[in-house]
C-alpha positions as CSV (number, residue, x, y, z in Angstrom):
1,X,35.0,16.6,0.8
2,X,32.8,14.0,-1.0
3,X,35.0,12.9,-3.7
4,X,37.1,12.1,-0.6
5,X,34.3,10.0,1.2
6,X,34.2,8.4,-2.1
7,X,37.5,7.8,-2.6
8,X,38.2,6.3,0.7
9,X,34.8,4.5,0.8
10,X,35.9,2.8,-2.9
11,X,39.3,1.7,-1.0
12,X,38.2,-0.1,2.0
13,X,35.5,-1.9,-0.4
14,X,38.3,-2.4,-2.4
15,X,40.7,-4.1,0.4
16,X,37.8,-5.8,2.0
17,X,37.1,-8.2,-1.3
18,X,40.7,-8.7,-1.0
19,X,40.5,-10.0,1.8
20,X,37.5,-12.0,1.7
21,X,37.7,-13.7,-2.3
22,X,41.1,-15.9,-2.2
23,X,43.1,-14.9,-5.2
24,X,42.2,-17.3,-8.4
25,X,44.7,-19.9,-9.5
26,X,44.5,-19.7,-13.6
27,X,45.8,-23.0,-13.9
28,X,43.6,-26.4,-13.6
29,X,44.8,-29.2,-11.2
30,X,42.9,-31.6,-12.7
31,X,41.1,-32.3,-16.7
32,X,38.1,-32.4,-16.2
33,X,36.5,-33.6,-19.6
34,X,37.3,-36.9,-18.3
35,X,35.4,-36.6,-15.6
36,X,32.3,-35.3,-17.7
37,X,32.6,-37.9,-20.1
38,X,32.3,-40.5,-16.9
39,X,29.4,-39.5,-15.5
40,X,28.2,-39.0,-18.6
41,X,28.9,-43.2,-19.2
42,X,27.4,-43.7,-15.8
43,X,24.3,-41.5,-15.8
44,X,22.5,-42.3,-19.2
45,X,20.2,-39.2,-20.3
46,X,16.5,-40.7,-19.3
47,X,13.2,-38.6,-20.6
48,X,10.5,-38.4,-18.2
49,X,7.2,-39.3,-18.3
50,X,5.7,-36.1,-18.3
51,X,7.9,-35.0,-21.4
52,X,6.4,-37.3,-24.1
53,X,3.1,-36.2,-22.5
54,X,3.8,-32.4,-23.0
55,X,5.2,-33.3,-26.7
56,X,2.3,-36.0,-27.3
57,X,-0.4,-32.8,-26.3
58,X,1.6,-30.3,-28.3
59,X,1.3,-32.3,-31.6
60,X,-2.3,-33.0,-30.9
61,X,-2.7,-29.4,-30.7
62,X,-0.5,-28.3,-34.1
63,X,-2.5,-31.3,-35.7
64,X,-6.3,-30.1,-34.4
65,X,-5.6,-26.4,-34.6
66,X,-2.6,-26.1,-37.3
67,X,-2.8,-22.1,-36.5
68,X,-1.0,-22.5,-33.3
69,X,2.1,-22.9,-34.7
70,X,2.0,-19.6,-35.6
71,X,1.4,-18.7,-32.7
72,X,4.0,-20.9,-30.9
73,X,6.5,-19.5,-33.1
74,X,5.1,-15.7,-32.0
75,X,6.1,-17.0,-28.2
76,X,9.7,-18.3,-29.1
């Protein structure tokens, strides 16, 4: 009786993601590349502030305490 349960319960799980996720359509409608490469014209890539401060400190660090690279490495 339980591989029944099962067996029905694995069938309306089944026919309820049917229903709910609309089938996939494997073809694009648009390229998108030239989309990327647009907002990749209009959105330069900028680095923070507090970037060149954390790679400013972590020098200062492997320069001061040259063991810590090791242990940098260890972390990575």
């Amino acid at each position: 009786m339980r591989g029944h349960m099962k067996e029905d319960d694995e069938r309306q799980i089944r026919e309820a993601l049917r229903q709910s996720v609309p089938p996939i359509d494997p073809e694009l409608r648009r390229d998108l590349w030239s989309a990327v490469l647009r907002k990749i014209d209009t959105h330069p890539a900028t680095i923070p502030w507090y970037d060149w401060a954390l790679i400013g400190a972590s020098c200062a660090v492997f320069v001061f305490f040259p063991q810590m690279i090791l242990v940098f490495a260890y972390h990575l």
